[in-house]
C-alpha positions as CSV (number, residue, x, y, z in Angstrom):
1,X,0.2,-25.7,-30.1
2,X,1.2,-26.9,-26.8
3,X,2.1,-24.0,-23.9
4,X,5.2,-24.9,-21.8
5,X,5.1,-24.1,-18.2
6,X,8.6,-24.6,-16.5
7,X,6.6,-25.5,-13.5
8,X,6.0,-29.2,-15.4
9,X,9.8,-29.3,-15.0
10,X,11.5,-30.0,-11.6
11,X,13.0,-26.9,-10.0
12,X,16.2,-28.3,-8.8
13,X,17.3,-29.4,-12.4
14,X,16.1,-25.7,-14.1
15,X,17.6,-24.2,-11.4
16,X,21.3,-25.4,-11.9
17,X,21.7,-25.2,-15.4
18,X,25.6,-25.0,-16.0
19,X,26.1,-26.9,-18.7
20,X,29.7,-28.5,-18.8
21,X,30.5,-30.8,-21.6
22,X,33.9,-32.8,-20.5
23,X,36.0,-33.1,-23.1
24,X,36.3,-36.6,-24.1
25,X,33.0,-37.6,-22.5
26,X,31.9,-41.0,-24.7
27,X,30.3,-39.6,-27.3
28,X,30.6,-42.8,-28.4
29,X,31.6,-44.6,-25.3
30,X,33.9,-46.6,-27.1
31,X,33.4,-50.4,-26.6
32,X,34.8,-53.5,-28.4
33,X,32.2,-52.8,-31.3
34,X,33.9,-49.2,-32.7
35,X,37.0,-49.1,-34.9
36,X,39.5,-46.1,-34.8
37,X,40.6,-47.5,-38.6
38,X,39.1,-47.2,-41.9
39,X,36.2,-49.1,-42.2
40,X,35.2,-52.0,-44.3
41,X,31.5,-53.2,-45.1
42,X,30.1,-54.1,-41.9
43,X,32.7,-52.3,-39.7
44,X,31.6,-49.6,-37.5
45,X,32.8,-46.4,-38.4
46,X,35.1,-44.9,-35.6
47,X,33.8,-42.0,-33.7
48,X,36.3,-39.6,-35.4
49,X,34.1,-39.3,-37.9
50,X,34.9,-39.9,-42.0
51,X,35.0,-37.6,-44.8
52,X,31.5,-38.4,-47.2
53,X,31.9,-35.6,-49.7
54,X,35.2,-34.1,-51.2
55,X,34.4,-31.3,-53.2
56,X,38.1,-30.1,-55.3
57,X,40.2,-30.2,-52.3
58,X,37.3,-29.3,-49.5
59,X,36.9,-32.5,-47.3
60,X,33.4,-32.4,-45.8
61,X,33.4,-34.7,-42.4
62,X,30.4,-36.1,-40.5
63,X,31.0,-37.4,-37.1
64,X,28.7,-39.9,-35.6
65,X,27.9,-40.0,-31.6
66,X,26.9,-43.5,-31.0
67,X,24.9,-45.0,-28.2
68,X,26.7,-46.8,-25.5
69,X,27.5,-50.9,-26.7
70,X,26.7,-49.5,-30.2
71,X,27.5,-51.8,-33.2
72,X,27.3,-51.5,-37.0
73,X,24.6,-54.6,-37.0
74,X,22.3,-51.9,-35.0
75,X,19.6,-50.0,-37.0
76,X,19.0,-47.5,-34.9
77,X,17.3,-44.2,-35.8
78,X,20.0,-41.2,-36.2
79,X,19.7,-37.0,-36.5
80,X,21.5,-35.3,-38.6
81,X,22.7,-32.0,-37.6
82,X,23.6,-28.6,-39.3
83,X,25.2,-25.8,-37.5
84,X,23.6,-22.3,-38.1
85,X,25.8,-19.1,-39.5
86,X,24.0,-17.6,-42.2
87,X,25.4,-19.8,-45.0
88,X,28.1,-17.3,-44.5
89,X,30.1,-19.4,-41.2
90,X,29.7,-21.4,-37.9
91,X,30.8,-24.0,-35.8
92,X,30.7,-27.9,-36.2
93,X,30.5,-28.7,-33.1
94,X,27.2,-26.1,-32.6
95,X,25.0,-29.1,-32.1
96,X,27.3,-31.1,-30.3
97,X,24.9,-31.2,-27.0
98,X,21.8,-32.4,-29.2
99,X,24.0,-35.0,-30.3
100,X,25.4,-36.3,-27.3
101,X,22.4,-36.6,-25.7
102,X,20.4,-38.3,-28.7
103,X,23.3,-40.8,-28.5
104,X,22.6,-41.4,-24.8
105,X,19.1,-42.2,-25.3
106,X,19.7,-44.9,-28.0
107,X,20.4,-43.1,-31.3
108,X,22.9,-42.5,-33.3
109,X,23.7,-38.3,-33.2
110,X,25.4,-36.9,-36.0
111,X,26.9,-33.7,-37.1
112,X,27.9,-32.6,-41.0
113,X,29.8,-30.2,-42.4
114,X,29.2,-28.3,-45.3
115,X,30.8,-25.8,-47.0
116,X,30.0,-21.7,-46.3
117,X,30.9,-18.7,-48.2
118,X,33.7,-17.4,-45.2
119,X,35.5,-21.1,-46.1
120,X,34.3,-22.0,-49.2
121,X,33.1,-18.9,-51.3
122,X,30.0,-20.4,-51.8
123,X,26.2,-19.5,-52.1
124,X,23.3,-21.2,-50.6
125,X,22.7,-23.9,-52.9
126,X,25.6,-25.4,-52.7
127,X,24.4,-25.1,-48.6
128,X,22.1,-27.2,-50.1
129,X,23.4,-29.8,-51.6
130,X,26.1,-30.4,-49.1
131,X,23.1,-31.2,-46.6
132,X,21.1,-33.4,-49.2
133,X,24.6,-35.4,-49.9
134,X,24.8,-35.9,-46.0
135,X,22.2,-37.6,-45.6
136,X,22.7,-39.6,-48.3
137,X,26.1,-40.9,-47.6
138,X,24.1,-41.4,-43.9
139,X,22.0,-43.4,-45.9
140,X,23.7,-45.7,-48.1
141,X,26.7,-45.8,-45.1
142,X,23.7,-47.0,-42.6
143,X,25.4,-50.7,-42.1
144,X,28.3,-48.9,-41.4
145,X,27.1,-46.7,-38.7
146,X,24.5,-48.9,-37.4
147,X,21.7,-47.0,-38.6
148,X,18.1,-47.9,-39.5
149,X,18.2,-46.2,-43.1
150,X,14.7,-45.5,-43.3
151,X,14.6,-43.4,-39.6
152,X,16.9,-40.1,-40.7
153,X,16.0,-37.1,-39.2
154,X,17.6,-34.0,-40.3
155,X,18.0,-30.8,-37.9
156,X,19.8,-27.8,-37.3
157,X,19.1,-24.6,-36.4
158,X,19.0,-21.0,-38.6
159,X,20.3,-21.2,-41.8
160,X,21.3,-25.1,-40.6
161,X,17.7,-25.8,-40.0
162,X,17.1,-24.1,-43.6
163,X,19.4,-26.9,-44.7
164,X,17.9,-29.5,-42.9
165,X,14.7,-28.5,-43.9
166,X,15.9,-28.7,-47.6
167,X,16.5,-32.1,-47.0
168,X,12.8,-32.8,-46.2
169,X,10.7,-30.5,-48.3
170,X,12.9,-29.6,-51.5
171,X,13.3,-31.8,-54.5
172,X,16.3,-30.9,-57.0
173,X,19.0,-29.1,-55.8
174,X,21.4,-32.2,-55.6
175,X,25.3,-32.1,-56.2
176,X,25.9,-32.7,-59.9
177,X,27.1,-36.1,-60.8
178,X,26.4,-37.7,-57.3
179,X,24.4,-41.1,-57.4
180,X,21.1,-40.2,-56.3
181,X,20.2,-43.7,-56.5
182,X,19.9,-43.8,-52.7
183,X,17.6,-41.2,-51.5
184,X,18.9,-37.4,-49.7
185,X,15.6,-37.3,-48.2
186,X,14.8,-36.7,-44.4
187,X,12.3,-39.0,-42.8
188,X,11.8,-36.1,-39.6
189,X,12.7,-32.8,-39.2
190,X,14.0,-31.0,-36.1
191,X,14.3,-27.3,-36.9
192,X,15.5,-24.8,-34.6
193,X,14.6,-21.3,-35.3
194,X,15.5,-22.4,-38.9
195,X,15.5,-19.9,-41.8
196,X,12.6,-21.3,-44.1
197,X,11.3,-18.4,-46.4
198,X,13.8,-16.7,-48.5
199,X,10.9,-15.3,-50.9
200,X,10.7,-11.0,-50.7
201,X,10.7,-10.0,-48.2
202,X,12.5,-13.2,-46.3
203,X,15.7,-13.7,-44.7
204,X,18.0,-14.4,-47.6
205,X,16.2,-13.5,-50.4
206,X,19.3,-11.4,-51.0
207,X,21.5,-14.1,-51.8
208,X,18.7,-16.1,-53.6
209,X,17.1,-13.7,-55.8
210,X,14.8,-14.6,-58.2
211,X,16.2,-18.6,-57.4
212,X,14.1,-18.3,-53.9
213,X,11.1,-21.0,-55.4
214,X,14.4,-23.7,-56.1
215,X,14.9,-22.9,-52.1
216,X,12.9,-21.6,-50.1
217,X,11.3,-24.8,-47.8
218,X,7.6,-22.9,-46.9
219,X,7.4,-22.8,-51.0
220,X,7.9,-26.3,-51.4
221,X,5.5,-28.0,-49.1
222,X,3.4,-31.0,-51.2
223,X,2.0,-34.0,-49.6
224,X,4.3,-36.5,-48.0
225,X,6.3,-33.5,-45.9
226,X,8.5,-35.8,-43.3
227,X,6.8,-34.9,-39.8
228,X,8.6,-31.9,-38.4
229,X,9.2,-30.2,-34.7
230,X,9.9,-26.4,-34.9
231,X,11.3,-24.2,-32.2
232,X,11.5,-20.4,-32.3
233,X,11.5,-17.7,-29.9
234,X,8.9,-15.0,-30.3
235,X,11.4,-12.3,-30.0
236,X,13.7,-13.7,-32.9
237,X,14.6,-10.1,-35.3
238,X,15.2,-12.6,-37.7
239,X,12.5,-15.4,-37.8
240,X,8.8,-13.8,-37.3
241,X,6.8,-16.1,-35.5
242,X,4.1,-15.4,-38.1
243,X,6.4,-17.6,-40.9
244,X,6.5,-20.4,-38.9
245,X,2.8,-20.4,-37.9
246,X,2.2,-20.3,-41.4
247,X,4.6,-22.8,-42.3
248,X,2.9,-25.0,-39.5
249,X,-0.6,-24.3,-40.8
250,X,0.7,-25.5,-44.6
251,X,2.1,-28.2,-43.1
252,X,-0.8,-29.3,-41.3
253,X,-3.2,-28.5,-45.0
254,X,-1.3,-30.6,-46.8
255,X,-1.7,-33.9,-44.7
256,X,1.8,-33.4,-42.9
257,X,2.6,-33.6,-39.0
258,X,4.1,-29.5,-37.7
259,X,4.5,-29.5,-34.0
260,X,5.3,-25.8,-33.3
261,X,6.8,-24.5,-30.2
262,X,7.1,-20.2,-29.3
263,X,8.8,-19.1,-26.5
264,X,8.3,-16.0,-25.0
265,X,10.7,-13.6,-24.4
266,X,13.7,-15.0,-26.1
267,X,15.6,-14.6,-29.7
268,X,17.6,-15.7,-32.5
269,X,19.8,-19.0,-31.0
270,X,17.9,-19.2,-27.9
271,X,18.6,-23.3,-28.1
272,X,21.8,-23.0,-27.8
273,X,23.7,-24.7,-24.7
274,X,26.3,-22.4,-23.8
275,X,23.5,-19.7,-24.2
276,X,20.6,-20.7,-22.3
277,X,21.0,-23.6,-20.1
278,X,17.7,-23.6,-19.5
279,X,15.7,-23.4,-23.3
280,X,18.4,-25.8,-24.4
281,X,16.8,-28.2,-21.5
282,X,13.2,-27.2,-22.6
283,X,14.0,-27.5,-26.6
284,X,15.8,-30.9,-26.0
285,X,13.2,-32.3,-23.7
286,X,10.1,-31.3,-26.0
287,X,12.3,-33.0,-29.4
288,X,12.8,-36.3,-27.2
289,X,8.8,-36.2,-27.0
290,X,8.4,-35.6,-30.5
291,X,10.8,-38.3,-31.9
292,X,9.4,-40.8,-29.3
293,X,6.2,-40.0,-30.6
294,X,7.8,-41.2,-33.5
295,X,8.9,-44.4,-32.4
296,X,12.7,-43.5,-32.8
297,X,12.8,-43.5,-29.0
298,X,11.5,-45.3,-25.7
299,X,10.6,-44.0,-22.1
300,X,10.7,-40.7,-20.8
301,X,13.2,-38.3,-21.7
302,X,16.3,-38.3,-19.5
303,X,17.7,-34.7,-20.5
304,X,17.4,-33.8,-16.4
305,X,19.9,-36.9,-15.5
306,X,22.2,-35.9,-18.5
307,X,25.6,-34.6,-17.8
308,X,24.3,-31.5,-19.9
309,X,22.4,-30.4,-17.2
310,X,24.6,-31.4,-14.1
């Protein structure tokens, strides 16, 4: 595991952290390539997003954040994203930064909703297979959205990174009656502080019960485990830094990339933009590493001339 010293970073961008997303900002950067219509084959789905799962009368949107001149011939690599909230709430737009900022270094950023027990009256599982249909409408959509469909990354953080993980590590669990012709699997993972043991004595196990194997991600690692980045703070109440190391170390004994990252000193949500200007930077800047490592992205990362951190 690689130690972090903000000293690698230059002081006058960790210094000045206010983080002000303008409103309208080209997520997209619309260009003659996007649509703002309904989208046929080979038609670039338009920046407000598009509903891929209707569940009774529950519309579940994804909205994509596309790279500037973006077009639906592109097969670029895209992320995923789940916003956190216990299965029980959140916020859409929670990874909003992550995804504009993907989108500005060449991939296509993309957040999903999925229904929560506040909104929905739901449990967990169907947590689950809201994420696993996401990334396959991602999937079988990927000439619609200009996406390569075998470079899908998944991520989110808390009980969104438990989905995302899901998505990766968890076979079953898939929305009845949906095709799964087309596969719900994750080729990456990008997990931030993400809930991934609901056994005893695990967050969740409470709503999961005697369910938790069917669930729980650090029960279901087998060979082929997409390659995976994990961030947690070591003073998270609700994530002990001992379940990711092992998680990390299973990982690693089954053949499977892990790269772990523990920072001192801060908690649950740490990542977060509007919360830490400065471990969003750090969290960002080590996941632009990790997916260039990958081969999703070129150069080095630009998070310190992103309007994030100006």
């Amino acid at each position: 595991m690689r130690e972090l010293h903000l000293s690698r970073f230059p002081h006058r961008y960790l210094a000045s952290m206010e983080i002000r997303w303008i409103l309208g900002l080209g997520c997209a950067l619309l260009n003659s390539c996007q649509t703002t219509s309904l989208t046929p084959p080979g038609q670039l789905i338009a920046a407000s997003g598009a509903v891929y799962k209707k569940v009774g009368e529950v519309e579940l949107r994804i909205i994509p954040f596309y790279p500037e001149g973006h077009c639906a011939s592109d097969a670029r690599p895209a992320a995923v994203l789940f916003f956190g909230g216990g299965w029980s709430g959140g916020k859409l737009d929670q990874f909003e930064p992550q995804a504009r900022y993907l989108a500005s270094r060449g991939m296509v950023g993309i957040l999903a909703d999925y229904r929560v027990k506040s909104r929905h009256a739901t449990t967990p599982f169907a947590c689950v297979a809201d994420g696993k249909s996401a990334v396959r409408w991602v999937r079988k959509n990927a000439d619609r959205l200009g996406v390569d469909p075998n470079r899908i990354a998944a991520g989110g953080g808390s009980a969104g990174g438990h989905v995302a993980a899901t998505t990766g590590v968890i076979s079953g669990l898939e929305e009845p009656g949906e095709d799964t012709s087309t596969s719900s699997s994750a080729n990456a993972l990008l997990l931030f502080n993400p809930v991934i043991d609901n056994g005893p004595g695990g967050w969740g196990h409470a709503r999961v019960k005697d369910r938790y194997l069917e669930i729980s991600p650090i029960h279901n690692i087998s060979p082929g485990a997409p390659p995976t980045i994990l961030f947690l703070g070591r003073n998270d109440r609700l994530i002990p830094a001992a379940t990711v190391q092992k998680y990390r170390d299973q990982m690693q004994a089954v053949g499977s990339r892990c790269d772990l990252h523990l920072y001192d000193g801060q908690g649950h949500g740490f990542f977060n933009q509007s919360r830490n200007a400065q471990h969003f930077y750090l969290t960002v800047f080590e996941m632009d590493r990790f997916l260039s490592s990958l081969g999703w992205l070129e150069g080095e990362p630009t998070i310190a001339e992103h309007p994030a951190t100006r």
